[in-house]
C-alpha positions as CSV (number, residue, x, y, z in Angstrom):
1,X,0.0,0.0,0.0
2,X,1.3,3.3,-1.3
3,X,2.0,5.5,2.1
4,X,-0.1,8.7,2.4
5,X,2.5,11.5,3.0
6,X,-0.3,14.6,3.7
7,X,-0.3,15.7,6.5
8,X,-3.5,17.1,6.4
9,X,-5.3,13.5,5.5
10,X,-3.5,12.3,8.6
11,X,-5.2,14.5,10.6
12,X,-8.2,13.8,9.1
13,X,-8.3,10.2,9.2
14,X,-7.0,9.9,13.0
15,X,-9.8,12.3,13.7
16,X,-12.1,10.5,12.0
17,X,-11.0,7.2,13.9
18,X,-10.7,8.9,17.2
19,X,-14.4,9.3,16.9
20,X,-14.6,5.3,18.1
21,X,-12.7,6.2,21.1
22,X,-15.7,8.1,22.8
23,X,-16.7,4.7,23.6
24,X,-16.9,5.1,27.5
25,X,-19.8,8.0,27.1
26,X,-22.6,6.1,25.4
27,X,-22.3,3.9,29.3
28,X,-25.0,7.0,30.5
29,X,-27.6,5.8,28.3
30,X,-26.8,1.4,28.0
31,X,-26.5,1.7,32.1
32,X,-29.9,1.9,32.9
33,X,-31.1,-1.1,30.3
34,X,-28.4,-3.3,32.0
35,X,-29.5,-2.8,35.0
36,X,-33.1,-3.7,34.3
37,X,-32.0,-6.4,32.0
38,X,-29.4,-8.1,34.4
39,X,-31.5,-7.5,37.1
40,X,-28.3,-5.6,38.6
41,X,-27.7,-2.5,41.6
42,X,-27.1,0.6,40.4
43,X,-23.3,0.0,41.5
44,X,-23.0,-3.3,39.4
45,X,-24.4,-1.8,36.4
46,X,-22.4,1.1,36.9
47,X,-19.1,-1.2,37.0
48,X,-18.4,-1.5,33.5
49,X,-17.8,2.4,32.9
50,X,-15.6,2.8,35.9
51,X,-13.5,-0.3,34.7
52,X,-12.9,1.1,31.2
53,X,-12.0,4.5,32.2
54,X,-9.9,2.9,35.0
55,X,-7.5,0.2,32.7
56,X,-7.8,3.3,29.1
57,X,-4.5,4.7,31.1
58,X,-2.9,1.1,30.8
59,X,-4.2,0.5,27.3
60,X,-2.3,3.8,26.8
61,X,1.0,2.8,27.9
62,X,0.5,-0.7,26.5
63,X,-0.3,0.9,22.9
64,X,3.0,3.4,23.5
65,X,5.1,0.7,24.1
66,X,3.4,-1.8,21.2
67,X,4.2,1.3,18.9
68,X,8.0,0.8,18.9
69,X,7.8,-3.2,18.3
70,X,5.5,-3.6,15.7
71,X,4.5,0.2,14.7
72,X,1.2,2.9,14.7
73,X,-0.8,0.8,11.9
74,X,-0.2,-2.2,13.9
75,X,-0.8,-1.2,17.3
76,X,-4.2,1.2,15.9
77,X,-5.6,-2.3,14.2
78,X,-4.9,-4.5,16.6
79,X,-6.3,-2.3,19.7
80,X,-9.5,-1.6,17.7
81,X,-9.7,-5.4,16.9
82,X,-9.2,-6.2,20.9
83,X,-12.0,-3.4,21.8
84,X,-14.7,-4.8,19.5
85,X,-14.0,-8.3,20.5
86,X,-15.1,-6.8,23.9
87,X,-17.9,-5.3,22.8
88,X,-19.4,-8.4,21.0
89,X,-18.4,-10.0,24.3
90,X,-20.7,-7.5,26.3
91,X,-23.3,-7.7,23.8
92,X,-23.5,-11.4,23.7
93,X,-23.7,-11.8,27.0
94,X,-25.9,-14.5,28.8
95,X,-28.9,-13.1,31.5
96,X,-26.9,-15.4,34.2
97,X,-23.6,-14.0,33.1
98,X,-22.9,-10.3,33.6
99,X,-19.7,-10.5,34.7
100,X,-19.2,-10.5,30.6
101,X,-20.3,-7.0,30.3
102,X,-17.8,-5.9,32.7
103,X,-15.1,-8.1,31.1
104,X,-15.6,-7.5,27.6
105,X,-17.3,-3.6,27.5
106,X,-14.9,-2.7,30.4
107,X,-11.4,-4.6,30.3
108,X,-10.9,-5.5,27.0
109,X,-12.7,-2.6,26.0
110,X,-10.9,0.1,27.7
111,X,-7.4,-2.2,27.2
112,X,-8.3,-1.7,23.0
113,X,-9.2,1.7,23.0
114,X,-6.4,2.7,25.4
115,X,-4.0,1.3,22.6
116,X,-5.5,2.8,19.9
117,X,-6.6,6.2,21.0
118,X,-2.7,6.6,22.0
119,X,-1.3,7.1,18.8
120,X,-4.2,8.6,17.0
121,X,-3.0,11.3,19.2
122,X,0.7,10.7,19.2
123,X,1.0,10.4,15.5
124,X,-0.7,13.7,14.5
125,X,1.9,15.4,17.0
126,X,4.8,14.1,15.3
127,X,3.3,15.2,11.8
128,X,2.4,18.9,13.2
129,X,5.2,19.6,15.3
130,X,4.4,23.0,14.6
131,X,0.9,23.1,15.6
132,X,0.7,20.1,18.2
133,X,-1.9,22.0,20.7
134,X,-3.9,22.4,17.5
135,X,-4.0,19.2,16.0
136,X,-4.2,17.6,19.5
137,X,-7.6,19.7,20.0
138,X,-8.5,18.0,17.2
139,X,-7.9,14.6,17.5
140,X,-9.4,14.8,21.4
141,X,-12.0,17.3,20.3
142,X,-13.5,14.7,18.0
143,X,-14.1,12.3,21.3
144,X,-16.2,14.6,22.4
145,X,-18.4,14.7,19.9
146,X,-18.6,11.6,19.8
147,X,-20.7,11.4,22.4
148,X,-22.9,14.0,21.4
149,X,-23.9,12.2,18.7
150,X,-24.1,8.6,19.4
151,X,-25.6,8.9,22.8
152,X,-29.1,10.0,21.1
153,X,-28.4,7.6,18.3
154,X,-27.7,4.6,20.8
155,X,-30.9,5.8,23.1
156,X,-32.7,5.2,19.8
157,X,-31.5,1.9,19.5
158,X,-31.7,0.4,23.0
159,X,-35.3,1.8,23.2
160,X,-36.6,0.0,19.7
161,X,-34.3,-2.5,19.3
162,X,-33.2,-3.5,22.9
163,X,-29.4,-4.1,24.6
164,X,-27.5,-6.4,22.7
165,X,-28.4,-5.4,18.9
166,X,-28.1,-1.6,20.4
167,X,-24.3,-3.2,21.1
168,X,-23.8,-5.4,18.3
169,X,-24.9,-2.4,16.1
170,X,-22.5,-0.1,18.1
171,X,-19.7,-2.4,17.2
172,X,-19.9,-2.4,13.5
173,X,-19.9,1.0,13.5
174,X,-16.9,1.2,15.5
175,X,-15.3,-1.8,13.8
176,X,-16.0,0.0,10.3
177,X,-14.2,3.5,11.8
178,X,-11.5,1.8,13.0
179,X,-10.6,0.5,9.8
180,X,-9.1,3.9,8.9
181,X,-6.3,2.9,10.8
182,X,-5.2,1.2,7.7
183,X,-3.9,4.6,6.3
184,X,-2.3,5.8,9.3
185,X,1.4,5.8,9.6
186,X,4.4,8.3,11.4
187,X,6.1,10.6,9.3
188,X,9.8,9.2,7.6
189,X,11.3,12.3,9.2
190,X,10.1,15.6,10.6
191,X,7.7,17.1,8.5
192,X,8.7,21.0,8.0
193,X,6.5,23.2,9.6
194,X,4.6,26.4,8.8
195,X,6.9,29.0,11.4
196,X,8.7,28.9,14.1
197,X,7.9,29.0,17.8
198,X,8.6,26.9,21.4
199,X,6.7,23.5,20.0
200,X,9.0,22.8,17.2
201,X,12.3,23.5,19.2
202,X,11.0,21.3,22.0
203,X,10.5,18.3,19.8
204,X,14.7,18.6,18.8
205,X,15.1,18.1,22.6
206,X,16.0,15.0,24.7
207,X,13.7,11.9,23.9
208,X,12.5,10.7,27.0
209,X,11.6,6.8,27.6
210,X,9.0,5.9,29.7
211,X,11.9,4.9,32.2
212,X,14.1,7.7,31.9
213,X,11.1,9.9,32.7
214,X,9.6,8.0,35.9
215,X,13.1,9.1,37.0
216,X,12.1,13.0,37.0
217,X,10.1,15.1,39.5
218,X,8.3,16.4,36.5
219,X,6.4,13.4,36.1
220,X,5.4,12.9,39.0
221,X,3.5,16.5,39.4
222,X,2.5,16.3,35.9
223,X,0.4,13.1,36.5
224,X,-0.8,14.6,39.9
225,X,-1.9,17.6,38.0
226,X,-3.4,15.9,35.8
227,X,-5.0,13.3,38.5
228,X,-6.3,16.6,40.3
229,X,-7.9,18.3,37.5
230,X,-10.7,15.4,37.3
231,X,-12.7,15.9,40.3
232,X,-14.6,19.3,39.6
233,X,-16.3,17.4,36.7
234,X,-16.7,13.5,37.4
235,X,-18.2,15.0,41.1
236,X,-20.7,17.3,38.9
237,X,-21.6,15.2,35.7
238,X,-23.7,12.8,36.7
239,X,-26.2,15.2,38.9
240,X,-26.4,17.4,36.2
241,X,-29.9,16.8,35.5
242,X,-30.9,15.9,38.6
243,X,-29.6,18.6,40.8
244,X,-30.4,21.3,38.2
245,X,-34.1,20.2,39.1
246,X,-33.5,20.3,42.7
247,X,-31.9,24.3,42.1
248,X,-35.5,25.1,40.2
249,X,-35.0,24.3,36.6
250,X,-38.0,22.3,34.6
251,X,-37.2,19.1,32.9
252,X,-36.5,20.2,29.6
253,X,-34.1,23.3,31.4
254,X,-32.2,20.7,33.0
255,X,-31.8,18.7,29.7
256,X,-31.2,21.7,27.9
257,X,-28.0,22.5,30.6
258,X,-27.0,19.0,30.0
259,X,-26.8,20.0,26.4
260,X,-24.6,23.1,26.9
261,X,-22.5,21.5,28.9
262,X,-21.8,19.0,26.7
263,X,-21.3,21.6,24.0
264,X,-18.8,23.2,26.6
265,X,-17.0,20.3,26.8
266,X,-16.0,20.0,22.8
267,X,-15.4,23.5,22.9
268,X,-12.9,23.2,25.6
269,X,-11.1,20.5,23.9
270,X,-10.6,22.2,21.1
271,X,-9.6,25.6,22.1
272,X,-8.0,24.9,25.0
273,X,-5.0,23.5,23.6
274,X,-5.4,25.8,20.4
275,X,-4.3,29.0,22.7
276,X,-1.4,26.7,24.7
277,X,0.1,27.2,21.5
278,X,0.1,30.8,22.1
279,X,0.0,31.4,25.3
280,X,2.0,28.3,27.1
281,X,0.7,24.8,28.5
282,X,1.1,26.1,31.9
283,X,-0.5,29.1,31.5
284,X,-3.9,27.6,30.3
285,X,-3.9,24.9,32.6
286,X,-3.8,27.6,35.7
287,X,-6.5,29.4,34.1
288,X,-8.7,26.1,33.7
289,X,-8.0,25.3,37.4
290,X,-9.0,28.9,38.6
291,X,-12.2,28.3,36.6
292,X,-12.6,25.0,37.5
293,X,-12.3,26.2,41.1
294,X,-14.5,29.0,41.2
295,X,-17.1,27.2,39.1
296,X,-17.8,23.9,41.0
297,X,-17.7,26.1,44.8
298,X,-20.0,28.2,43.1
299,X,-22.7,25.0,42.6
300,X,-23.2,25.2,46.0
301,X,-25.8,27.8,45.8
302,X,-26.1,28.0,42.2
303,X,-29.5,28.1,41.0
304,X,-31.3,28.4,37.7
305,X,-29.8,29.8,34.8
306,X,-26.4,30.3,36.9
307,X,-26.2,26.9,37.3
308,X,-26.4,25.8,33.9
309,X,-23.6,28.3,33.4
310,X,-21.4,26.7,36.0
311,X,-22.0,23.3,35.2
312,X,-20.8,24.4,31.1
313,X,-17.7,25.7,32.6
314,X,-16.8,22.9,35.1
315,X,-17.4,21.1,31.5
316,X,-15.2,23.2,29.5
317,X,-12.5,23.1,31.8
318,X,-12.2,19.5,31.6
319,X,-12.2,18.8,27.8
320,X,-9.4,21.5,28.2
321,X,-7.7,19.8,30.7
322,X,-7.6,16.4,28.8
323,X,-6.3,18.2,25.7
324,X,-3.8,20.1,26.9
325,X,-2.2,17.7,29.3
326,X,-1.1,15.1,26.2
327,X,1.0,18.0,24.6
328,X,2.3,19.4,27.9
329,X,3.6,15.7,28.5
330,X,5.5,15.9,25.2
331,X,6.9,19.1,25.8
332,X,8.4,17.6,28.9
333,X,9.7,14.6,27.5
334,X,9.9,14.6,23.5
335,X,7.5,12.8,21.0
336,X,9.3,10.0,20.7
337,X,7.9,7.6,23.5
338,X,4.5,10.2,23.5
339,X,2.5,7.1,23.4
340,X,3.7,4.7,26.4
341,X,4.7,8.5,28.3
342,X,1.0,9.9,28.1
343,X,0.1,6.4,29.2
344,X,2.1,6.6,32.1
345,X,0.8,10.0,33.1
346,X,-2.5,9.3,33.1
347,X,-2.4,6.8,35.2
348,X,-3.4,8.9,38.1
349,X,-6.6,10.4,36.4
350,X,-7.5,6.5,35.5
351,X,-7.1,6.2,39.7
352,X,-8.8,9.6,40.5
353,X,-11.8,8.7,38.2
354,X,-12.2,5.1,40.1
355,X,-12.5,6.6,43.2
356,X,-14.8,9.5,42.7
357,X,-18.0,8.2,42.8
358,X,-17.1,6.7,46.2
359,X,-16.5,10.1,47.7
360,X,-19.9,11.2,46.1
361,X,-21.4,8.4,47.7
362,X,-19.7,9.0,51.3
363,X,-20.8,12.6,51.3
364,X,-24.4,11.9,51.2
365,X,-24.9,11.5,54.7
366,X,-22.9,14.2,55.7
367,X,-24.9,17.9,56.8
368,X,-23.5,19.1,53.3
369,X,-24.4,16.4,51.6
370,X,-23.0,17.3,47.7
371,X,-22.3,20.4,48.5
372,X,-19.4,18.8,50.6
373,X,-18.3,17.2,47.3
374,X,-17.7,20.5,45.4
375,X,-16.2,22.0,48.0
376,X,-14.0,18.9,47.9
377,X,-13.8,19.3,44.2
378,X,-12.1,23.0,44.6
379,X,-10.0,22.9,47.4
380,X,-8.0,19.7,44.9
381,X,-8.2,22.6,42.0
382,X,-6.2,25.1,44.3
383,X,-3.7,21.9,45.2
384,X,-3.7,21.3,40.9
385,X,-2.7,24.9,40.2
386,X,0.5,24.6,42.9
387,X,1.3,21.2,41.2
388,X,1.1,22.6,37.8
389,X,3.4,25.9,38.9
390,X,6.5,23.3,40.1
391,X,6.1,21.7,36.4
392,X,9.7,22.0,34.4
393,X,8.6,22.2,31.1
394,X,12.0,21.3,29.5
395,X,14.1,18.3,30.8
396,X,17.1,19.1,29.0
């Protein structure tokens, strides 16, 4: 096969795969027909989204490391191939066995997608070393979307159709998508770019492996800062709805603020790290936190339309945040290893996201009840933004 050398195509087909990789947020709307189906708790049926989200860091690293043995194509193909083998898994699933949904959806699922969703990010970086905040916005941006669209299109299905051909039909789709991967490929050398600036010197610097970089301070308060940034929203998204009701909006307001947010949330992935190429990682990342901070304290007494307004910026801070973080790692530590090194990073938001809904759950009998949790939520934002200040940006 004749390799594609424009850049501009790469983009576009990583983006267009990278739409798969919003897997874990069509979970909101296939929860609730598990549960019913399985017969399950809310906290069973609930398992499969935490486990993906918890092992997509290790799919990550594994897809980073998998890179430099067999190569992108490879490792895109092959991830993809072990995600919808999960899927079908999950679909397929017996009434007596739901332990398969769990296995397949979220361990296989999230081990797949973790590999692939690695270098769909990682390649276009070393294509655009130039412009790596933008085409990084991109390639996460289009996640986002992702669930903006299938989530009504996969509420369709599971309400005419029921669970397992809603997942066997999810599956195709994502099996055809990932297909793309068959074009994808890294660049034969460093493709010139369209000016100068901080992003393209950083890339001639050291080349950091996964093992060289454990050995750094950097690391280590990069993947807290990252780890810190996710309670503000994984505290707030999933009482969205719910609590907006409880603060005085109608149904339809509530869903209307769910909408917004959501729209908040692409927005934030791709502008975020559109202006880190201007104004500096660090920079954007304090003034996500600030936000972040003064947004989810302010849902304590939010009510109305200042509500929906808080909960879009709570929501626009974190598709910033889980933009901008993959090209402040390679800034730290080359592009080289950006794969396995994000992996490795993210470990601590895979952790932080795990544990979450367990501190939702303990606050709930406490005299601030939620209101605890967001209080919670942005006194970690203020401990983010110190974390974030100590970052060395070069290693060299």
């Amino acid at each position: 096969m004749k390799k594609i050398k424009n850049r501009y195509i790469i983009l576009l087909i990583a983006a267009t795969v990278n739409f798969v990789h919003g897997n874990p947020y069509i979970w909101t709307v296939f929860q609730p027909h598990v549960k019913a189906e399985y017969n399950l708790s809310l906290a069973a049926s609930s398992q499969p989204f935490t486990i993906i989200i918890g092992i997509f860091a290790v799919g990550n690293m594994i897809g980073g490391y998998l890179q430099h043995k067999i190569g992108s194509r490879a490792t895109i193909l092959g991830g993809s191939f072990v995600m919808c083998a999960g899927f079908f898994l999950a679909a397929v699933a017996p009434a007596g066995m739901p332990w398969m949904i769990s296995a397949g959806y979220g361990l296989l699922g999230g081990l797949g997608s973790g590999c692939a969703f690695s270098m769909l990010v990682a390649v276009p970086q070393q294509w655009f070393p130039d412009k790596r905040g933008l085409v990084t916005g991109i390639t996460v941006g289009i996640v986002g979307i992702s669930g903006v669209v299938m989530n009504p299109f996969c509420d369709w299905l599971l309400a005419h159709h029921g669970y397992r051909y809603a997942m066997l039909a999810v599956t195709g789709i994502y099996a055809v998508l990932s297909l793309g991967g068959i074009f994808i490929s890294e660049p034969d050398a460093k493709p010139a770019g369209d000016g100068e600036g901080s992003a393209a010197e950083t890339v001639q610097g050291k080349q950091y492996t996964t093992k060289e970089m454990f050995r750094t301070k950097t690391y280590y308060l990069l993947s807290i800062s990252m780890a810190l940034a996710v309670p503000a929203y994984v505290l707030v998204n999933p009482l969205m709805k719910s609590l907006g009701m409880e603060r005085g909006l109608t149904d339809s307001a509530a869903l209307i603020g769910v909408v917004a947010a959501s729209g908040a949330n692409i927005a934030g992935r791709f502008a975020a790290p559109w202006m880190s190429d201007f104004f500096g990682r660090k920079t954007v990342i304090q003034v996500l936190y600030a936000t972040a901070m003064i947004s989810v304290i302010g849902l304590t007494v939010a009510k109305g339309g200042l509500f929906i307004l808080l909960i879009s910026l709570v929501s626009l801070t974190y598709g910033g945040f889980v933009s901008v973080f993959p090209v402040l790692t390679s800034d730290c530590f080359g592009m080289k290893y950006q794969g396995m090194n994000f992996g490795a990073v993210m470990l601590g938001y895979g952790v932080v996201s795990i544990l979450c809904p367990y501190l939702l759950a303990a606050v709930q009998d406490t005299p601030l009840g939620t209101n605890l949790s967001f209080i919670i939520a942005g006194g970690i934002c203020i401990i983010g933004m110190a974390a974030t200040a100590r970052i060395r940006v070069r290693q060299d």
